[in-house]
C-alpha positions in Angstrom: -303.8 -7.2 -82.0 -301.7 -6.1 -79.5 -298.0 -5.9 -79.2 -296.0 -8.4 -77.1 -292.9 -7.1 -74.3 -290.3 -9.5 -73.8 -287.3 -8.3 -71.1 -284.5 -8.9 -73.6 -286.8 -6.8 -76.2 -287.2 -4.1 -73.0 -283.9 -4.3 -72.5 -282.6 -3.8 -75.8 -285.0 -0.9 -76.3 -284.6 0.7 -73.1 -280.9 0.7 -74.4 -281.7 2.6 -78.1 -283.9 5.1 -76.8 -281.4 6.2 -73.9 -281.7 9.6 -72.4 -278.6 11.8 -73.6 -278.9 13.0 -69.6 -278.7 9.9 -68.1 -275.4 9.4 -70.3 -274.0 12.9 -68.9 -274.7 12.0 -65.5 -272.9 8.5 -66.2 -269.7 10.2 -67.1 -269.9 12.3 -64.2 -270.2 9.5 -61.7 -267.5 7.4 -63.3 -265.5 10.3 -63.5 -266.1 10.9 -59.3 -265.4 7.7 -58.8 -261.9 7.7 -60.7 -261.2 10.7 -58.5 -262.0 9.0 -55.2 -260.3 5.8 -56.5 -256.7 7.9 -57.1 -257.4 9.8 -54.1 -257.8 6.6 -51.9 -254.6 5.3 -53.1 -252.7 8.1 -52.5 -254.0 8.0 -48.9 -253.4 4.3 -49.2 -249.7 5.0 -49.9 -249.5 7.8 -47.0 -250.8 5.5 -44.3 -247.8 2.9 -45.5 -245.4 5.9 -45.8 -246.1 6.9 -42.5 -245.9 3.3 -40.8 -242.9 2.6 -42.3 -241.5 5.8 -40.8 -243.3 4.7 -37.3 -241.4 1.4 -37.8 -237.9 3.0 -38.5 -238.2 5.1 -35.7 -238.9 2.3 -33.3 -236.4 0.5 -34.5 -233.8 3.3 -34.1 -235.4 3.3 -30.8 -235.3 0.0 -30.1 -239.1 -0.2 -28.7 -241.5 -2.6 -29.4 -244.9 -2.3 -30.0 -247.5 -4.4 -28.0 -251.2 -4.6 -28.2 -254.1 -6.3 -25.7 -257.7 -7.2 -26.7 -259.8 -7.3 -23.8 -262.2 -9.5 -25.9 -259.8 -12.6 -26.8 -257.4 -11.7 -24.2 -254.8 -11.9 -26.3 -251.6 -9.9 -26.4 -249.9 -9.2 -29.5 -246.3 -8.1 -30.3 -244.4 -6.8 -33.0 -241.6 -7.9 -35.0 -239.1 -6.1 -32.7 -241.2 -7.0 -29.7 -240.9 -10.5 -30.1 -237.2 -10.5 -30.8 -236.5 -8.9 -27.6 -238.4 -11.1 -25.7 -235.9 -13.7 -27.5 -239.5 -15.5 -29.6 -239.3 -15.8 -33.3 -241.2 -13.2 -35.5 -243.7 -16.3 -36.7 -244.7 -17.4 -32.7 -248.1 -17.4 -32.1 -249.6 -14.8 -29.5 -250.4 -15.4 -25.9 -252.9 -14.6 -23.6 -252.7 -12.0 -21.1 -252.1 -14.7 -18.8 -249.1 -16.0 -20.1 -247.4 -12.9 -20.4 -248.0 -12.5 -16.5 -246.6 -15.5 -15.6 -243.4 -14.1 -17.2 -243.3 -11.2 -15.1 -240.5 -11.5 -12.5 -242.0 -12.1 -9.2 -240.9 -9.4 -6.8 -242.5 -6.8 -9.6 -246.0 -8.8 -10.8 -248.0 -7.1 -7.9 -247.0 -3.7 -8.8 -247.3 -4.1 -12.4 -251.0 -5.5 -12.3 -251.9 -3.2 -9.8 -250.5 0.0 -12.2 -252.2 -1.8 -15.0 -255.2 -2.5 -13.5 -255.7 0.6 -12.1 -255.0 2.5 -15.5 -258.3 0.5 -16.8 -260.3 1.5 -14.3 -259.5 5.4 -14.6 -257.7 5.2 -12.2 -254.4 6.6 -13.2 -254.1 8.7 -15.9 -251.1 6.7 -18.0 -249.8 3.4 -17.4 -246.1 3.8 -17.7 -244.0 1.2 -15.4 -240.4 -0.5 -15.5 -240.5 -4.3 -14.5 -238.2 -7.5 -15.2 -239.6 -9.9 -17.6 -238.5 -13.4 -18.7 -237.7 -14.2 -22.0 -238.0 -17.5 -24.2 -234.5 -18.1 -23.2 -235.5 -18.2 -19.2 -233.5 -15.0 -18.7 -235.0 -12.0 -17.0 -234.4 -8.3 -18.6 -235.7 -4.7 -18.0 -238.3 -3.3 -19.9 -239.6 0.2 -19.9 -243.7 -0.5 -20.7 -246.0 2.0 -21.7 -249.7 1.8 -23.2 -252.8 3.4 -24.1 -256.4 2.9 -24.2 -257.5 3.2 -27.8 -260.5 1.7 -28.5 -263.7 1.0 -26.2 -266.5 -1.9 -26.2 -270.3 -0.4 -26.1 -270.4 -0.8 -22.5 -267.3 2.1 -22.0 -265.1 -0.8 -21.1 -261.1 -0.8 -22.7 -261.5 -3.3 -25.7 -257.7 -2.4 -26.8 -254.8 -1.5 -25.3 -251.7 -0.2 -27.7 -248.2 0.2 -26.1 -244.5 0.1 -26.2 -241.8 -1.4 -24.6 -238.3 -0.8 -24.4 -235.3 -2.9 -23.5 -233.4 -0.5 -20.6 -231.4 -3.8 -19.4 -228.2 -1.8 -19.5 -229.2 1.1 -18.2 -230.2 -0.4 -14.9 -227.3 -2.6 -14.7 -225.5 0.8 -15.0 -227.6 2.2 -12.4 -227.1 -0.4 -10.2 -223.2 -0.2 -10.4 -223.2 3.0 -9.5 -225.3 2.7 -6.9 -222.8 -0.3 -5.6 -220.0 2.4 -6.3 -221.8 4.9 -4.4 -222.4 2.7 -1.0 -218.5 1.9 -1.5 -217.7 5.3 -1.4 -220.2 6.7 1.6 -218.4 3.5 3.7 -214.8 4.7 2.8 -215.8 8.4 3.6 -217.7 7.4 6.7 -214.6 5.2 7.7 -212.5 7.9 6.9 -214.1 10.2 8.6 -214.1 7.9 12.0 -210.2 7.8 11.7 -210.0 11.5 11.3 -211.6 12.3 13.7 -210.0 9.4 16.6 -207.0 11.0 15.6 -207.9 14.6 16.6 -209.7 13.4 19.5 -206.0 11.6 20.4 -204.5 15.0 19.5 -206.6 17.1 21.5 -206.5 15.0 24.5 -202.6 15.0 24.1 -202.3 19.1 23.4 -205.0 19.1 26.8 -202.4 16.9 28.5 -199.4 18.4 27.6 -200.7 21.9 28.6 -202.2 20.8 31.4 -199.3 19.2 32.9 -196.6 22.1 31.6 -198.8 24.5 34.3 -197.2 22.9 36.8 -193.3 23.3 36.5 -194.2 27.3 34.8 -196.0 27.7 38.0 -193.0 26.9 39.5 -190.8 28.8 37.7 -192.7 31.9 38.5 -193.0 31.6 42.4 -189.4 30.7 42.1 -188.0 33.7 40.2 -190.8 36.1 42.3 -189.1 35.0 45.3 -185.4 35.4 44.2 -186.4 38.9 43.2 -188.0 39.7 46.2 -185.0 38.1 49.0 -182.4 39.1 47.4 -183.5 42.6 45.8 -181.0 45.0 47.1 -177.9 42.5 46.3 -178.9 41.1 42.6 -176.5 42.9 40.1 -179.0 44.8 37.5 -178.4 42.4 34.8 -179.8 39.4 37.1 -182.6 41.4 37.6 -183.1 41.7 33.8 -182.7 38.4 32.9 -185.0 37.2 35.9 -187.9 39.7 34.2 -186.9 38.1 31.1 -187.8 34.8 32.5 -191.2 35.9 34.0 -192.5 37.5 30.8 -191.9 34.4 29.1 -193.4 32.5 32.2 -196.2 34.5 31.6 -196.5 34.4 28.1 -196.6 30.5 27.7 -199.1 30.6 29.9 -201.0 32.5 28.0 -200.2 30.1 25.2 -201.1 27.1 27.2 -204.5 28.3 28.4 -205.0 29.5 24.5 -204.4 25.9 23.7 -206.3 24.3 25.5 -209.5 26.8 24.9 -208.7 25.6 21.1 -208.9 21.7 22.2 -211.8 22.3 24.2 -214.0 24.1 20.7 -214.2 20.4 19.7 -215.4 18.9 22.5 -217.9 21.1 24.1 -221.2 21.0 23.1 -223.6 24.4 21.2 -226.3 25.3 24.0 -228.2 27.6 20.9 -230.3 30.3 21.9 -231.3 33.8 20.0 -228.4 36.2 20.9 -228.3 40.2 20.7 -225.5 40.8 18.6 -225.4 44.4 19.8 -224.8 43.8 22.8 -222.1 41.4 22.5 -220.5 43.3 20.5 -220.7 46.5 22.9 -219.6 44.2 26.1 -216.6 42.8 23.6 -215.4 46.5 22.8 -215.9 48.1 26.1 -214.0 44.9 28.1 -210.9 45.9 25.2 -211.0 49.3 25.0 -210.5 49.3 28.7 -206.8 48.1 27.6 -206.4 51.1 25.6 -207.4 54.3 27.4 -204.3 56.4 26.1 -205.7 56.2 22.5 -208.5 57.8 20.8 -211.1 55.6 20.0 -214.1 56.2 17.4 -216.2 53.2 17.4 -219.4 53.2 14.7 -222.1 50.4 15.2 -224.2 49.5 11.8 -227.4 47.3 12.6 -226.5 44.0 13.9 -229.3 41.4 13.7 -229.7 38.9 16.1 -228.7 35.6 15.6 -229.1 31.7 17.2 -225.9 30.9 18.3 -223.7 29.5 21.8 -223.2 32.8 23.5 -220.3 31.6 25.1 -218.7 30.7 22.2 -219.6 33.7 19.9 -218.5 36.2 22.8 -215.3 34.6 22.3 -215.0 35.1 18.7 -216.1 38.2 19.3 -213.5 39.2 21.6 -210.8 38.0 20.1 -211.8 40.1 16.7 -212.5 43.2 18.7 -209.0 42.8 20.3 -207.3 42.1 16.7 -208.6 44.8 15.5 -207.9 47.3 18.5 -204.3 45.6 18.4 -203.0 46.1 14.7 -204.9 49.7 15.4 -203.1 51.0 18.0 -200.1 52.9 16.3 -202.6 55.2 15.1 -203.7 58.2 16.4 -207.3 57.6 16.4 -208.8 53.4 16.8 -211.2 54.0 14.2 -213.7 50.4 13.8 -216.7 49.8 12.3 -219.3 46.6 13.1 -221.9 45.8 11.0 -223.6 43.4 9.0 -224.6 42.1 6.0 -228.0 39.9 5.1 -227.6 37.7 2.3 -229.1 34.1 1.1 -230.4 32.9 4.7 -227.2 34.1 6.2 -225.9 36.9 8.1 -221.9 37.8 7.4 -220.9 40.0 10.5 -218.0 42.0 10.2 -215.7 44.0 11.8 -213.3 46.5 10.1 -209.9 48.5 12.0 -207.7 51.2 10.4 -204.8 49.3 11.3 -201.6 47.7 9.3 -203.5 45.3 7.3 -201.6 42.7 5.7 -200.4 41.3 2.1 -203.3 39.3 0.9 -201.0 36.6 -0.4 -200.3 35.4 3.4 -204.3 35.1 3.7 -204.2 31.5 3.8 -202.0 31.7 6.8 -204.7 33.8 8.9 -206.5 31.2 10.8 -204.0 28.5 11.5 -202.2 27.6 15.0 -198.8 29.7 15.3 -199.2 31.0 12.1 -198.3 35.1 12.6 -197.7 37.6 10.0 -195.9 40.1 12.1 -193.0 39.2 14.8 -193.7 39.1 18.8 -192.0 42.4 19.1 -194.5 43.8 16.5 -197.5 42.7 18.0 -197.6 40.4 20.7 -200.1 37.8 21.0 -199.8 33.7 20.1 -200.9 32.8 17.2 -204.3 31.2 18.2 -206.8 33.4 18.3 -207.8 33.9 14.7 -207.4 29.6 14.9 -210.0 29.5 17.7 -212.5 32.2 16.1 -212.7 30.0 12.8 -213.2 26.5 14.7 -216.3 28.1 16.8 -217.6 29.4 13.5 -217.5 26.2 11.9 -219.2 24.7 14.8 -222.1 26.9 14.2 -222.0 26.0 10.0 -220.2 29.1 9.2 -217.3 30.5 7.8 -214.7 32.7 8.2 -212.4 35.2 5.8 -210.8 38.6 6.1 -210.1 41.4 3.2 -207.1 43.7 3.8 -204.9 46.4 1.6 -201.5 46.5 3.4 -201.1 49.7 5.7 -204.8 50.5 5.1 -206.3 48.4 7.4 -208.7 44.9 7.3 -211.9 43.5 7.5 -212.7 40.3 9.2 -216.2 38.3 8.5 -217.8 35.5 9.4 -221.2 34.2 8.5 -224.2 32.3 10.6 -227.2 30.7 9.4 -229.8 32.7 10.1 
């Protein structure tokens, strides 16, 4: 007869006559998967590590994490999300929909349109700062930034992943200082209009005044000319002296005068700009001084001079009135020695002109270029005190400045600078 099978018989004997292999390879797979078991929980434990560390740092932040799914068309937010918005961390999510709605008005347009385009490839990030409404019905500022993650099978964005960030106080900060800002450009502008009425008021009343002293000097010089000249041979000498004394001063307030009102007139008179050779003014500024000067030796040395765009008028008279400083301090030397040059440096060109003269004490620089300020008496040096005034004017005109270098008794150097 033959012998009968049944499965719990196969089953038992497939278990007694086990191969010994089989058994080893057993161990080794259970053994594997031990080793993958412990190794995916320690990954396990990373991942959480590592979120918890995201989450902490967000929160130190304070940015809030937001997520879209093109497929339900819902947006998701975070704990911290949520409470900004003013929800409660249990809230259901919305749809995209309901989450434009709460964008404020003025700023939906550009915030789709950002959006939007970021989807399509458009842009390469979509990073934008809008006004949202919260639960409360109040609107704050939120700094939103997101990221395409993951795609659907057709290449389209399936999910979206991005942050926002409360920046409510920053703009409100932003926008007080603007405020502070416009305060400050209408004070300076109305400021600035008062200033300058009031020097318009002054230099019509300095034009006036000298204008109208011409007159009565006038006077007092045909006046004096003609008593000298009738009664020449019977005026004691000491008349005579004191009727020179009178026409030098005649002559030197008129000097002042006309110096005044070539000061007043700086302000007024428009720059007619056109490229000037600096050479030559220079050269028709030392030869229409040096004329003054013909007893003295004179050594004049010309470095380059560039040329410049300028008002010629104006710059010949700055100009001349350096030329004759420096031929005036000079001229108790044997030999006028003065050297004009230049110097090219950061768009600008600093001219300058440099005597062998007195100089001056470098603590009275500050008195240089103001009206009637002098650093040496009338007897000294004649002259009125303007000159130096009217050079600096003219050169701020032109956007320029104006300073001098000196050693006392060792001469001085006087720049000034023009846009090139």
């Amino acid at each position: 007869m033959g012998k009968r099978f049944s499965v719990q018989q196969t089953a038992k004997t497939r278990n007694k006559n086990t191969n010994p292999k089989v058994k080893n390879n057993q161990k080794k797979y259970s053994s594997r998967l031990d080793h993958s078991s412990k190794n995916w929980n320690k990954t396990k434990l990373l991942l959480s590590e590592s979120e918890e560390k995201l989450k902490l740092a967000l929160q130190s932040a304070y940015e809030g994490i937001w997520e879209w799914n093109a497929e339900t068309n819902l947006v998701h937010f975070d704990q911290l999300g949520k409470i900004m918005l003013g929800y409660e961390t249990d809230d259901t999510d919305y749809d995209l929909d309901y989450w434009i709605k709460q964008i404020h008005p003025g700023e939906r347009k550009k915030v789709l349109k950002e959006f939007e385009g970021y989807l399509r490839g458009e842009k390469n990030q979509y990073l934008i700062e809008f006004r949202m409404m919260t639960k409360e019905g109040k609107y704050i500022w939120l700094a939103s930034s997101g990221k395409i993650i993951r795609y659907q099978t057709d290449g389209s964005p399936l999910l979206v992943v991005g942050i926002h960030r409360n920046i409510t106080d920053q703009k409100e900060m932003e926008e007080q200082i603007s405020q502070i800002n416009q305060l400050l450009e209408i004070k300076v502008k109305e400021r600035t209009k008062e200033l300058e009425l009031v020097n318009q008021e002054l230099e019509s009343f300095a034009y006036s005044v000298s204008h109208d002293l011409r007159a009565p000097l006038r006077a007092i010089q045909g006046y004096t000319n003609i008593i000298k000249a009738d009664f020449k041979e019977s005026l004691p000498d000491q008349v005579n002296e004191y009727l020179t004394y009178i026409q030098n001063n005649v002559t030197n307030t008129q000097k002042l005068i006309g110096d005044l009102l070539a000061f007043s007139r700086i302000s007024r008179k428009e720059l007619i700009k056109m490229n000037i050779n600096m050479h030559k003014l220079f050269m028709e500024a030392c030869k229409e001084v040096a004329g003054r000067y013909q007893d003295r030796q004179i050594d004049l040395i010309f470095d380059e001079l560039p040329e410049v765009l300028g008002d010629r008028a104006m710059l010949k008279q700055v100009v001349l009135n350096l030329i004759d400083n420096a031929f005036k301090f000079s001229a108790k030397q044997e030999l006028i020695t003065l050297r004009i040059g230049s110097i090219i440096e950061d768009r600008v060109i600093n001219y300058f002109v440099q005597d062998n003269g007195v100089g001056f004490d470098m603590k009275y620089n500050d008195k240089l270029f103001v009206v009637f300020q002098r650093l040496h008496s009338q007897k000294e040096f004649e002259g009125t005190g303007i000159g130096l005034a009217i050079v600096e004017r003219i050169i701020h005109k032109h956007s320029g400045r104006v300073w001098a270098e000196s050693i006392a008794g060792k001469g001085s150097t006087f720049y000034f600078s023009l846009p090139i």
